[in-house]
C-alpha positions in Angstrom: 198.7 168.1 155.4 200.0 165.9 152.7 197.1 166.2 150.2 196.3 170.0 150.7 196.6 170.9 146.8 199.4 174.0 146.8 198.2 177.1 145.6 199.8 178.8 143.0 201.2 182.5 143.4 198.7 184.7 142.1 199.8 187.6 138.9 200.7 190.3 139.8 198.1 193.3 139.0 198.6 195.1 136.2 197.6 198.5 134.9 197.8 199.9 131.7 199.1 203.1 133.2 202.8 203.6 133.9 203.1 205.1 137.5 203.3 208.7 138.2 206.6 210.4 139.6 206.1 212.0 143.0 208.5 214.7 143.6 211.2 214.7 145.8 210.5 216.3 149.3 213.4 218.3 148.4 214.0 221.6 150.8 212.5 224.7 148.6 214.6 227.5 149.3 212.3 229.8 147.3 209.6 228.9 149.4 211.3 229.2 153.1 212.4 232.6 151.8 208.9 233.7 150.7 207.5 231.8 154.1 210.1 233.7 155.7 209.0 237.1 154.3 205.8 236.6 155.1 206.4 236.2 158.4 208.7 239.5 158.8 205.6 241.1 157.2 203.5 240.0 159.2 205.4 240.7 162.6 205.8 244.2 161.5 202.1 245.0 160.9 201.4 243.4 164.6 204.1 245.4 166.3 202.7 249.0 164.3 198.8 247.5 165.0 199.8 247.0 168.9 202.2 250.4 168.9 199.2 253.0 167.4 196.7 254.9 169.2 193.4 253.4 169.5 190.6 255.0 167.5 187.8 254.7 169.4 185.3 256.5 169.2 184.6 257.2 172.8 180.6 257.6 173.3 180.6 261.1 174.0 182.0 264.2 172.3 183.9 265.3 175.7 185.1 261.8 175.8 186.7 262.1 172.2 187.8 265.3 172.7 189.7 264.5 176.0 191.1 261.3 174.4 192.6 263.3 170.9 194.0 265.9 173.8 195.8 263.5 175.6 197.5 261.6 172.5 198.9 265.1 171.9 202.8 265.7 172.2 203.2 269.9 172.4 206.6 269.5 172.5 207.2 266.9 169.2 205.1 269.0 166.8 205.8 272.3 165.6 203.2 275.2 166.8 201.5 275.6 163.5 200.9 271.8 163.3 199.9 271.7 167.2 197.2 274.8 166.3 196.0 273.5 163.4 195.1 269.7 165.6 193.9 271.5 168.6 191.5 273.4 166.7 190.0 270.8 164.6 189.5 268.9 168.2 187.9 271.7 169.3 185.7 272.4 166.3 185.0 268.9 166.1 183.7 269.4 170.2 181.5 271.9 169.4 180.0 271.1 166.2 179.2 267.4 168.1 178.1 269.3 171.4 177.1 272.4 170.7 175.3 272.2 167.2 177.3 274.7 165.1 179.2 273.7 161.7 182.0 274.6 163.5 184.3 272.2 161.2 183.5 274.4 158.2 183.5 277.9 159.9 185.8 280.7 160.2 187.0 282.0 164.2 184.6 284.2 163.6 182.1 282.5 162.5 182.4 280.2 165.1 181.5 282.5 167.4 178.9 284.0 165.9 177.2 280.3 165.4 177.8 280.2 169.1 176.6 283.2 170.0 173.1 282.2 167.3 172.9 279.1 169.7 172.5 281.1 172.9 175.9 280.7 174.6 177.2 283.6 175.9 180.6 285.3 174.9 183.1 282.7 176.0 186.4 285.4 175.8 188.7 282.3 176.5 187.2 280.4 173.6 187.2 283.8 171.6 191.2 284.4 173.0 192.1 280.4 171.7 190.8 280.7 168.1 192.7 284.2 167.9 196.0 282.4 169.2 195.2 279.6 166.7 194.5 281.9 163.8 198.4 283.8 164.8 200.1 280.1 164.9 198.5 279.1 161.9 199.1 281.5 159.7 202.0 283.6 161.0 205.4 283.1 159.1 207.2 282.1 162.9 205.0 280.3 164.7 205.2 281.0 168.5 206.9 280.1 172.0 206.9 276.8 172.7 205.4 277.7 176.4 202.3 279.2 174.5 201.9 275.8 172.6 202.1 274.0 175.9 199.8 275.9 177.2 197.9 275.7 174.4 196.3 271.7 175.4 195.4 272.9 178.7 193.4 276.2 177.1 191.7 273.6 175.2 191.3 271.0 177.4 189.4 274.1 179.6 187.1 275.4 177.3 185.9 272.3 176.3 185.6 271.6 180.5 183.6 274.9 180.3 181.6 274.9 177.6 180.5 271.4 179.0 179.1 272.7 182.3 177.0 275.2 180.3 175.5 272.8 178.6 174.6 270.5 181.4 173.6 273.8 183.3 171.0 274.5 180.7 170.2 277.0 177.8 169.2 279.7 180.5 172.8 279.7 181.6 174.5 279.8 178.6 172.4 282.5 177.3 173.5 286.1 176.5 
């Protein structure tokens, strides 16, 4: 190709901007130590998330109250703190199942609210609140082997006050 005509080498492009300066990919060590903190943060809410109770709300009172009874420790909480749960479990049972504003009531009125509703004196119910009113309010607490006891008595009324109601307003009545 003797005669091919050469080609000259083209310009080369230019702009009328002056190129822009990428930065380095330098290592950041502000941002590995904030990557780094997020992380930690972020492995320590998963490990509480996974180590807490679950608060489910179990479809039935019973359910709930059997699942709050069970998360209970007698022996990790003093008896005045272990009263205090135990009866707001117990009013929170009754004012779901029973119908009485047991949450906002007195012992005593509680069991005149039950007594309104047609159940009949339930002495162990009416011995528990009394119990819970001494722990609560008394300057020493009690026995540890009362508190114990204190999640089974509860775990029992609720048991009983369950079968009258699935027995029907004629059983439960005075």
């Amino acid at each position: 190709m003797r005669g091919a005509p050469s080609i000259p080498d083209p310009e080369p492009i230019r702009d009328a901007l002056e190129p822009i300066a990428l930065p380095s990919p330098e290592f950041s060590l502000a941002l590995a130590v904030l990557l780094g903190l997020a992380a930690l943060i972020l492995l320590v809410v998963a490990i509480r998330w996974i180590r807490s109770p679950r608060r489910v709300a179990y479809g039935s009172p019973t359910g709930r109250a059997q699942m709050r009874l069970s998360m209970i420790r007698p022996d990790e909480m003093p008896s005045r703190d272990l009263f205090r749960e135990l009866r707001a479990i117990l009013a929170d049972y009754l004012t779901s199942r029973a119908g009485v504003a047991a949450l906002k009531q007195t012992s005593p009125e509680i069991l005149a609210s039950l007594r309104a509703a047609g159940f009949a004196d339930l002495p162990e119910l009416r011995e528990f609140l009394e119990e819970s009113d001494r722990a609560r309010f008394s300057a020493s607490g009690i026995a540890t082997a009362t508190a114990r006891g204190a999640v089974d008595q509860c775990r029992a009324i609720i048991e009983r006050v369950e079968v009258l109601m699935k027995e029907g307003p004629a059983s439960a009545a005075v």
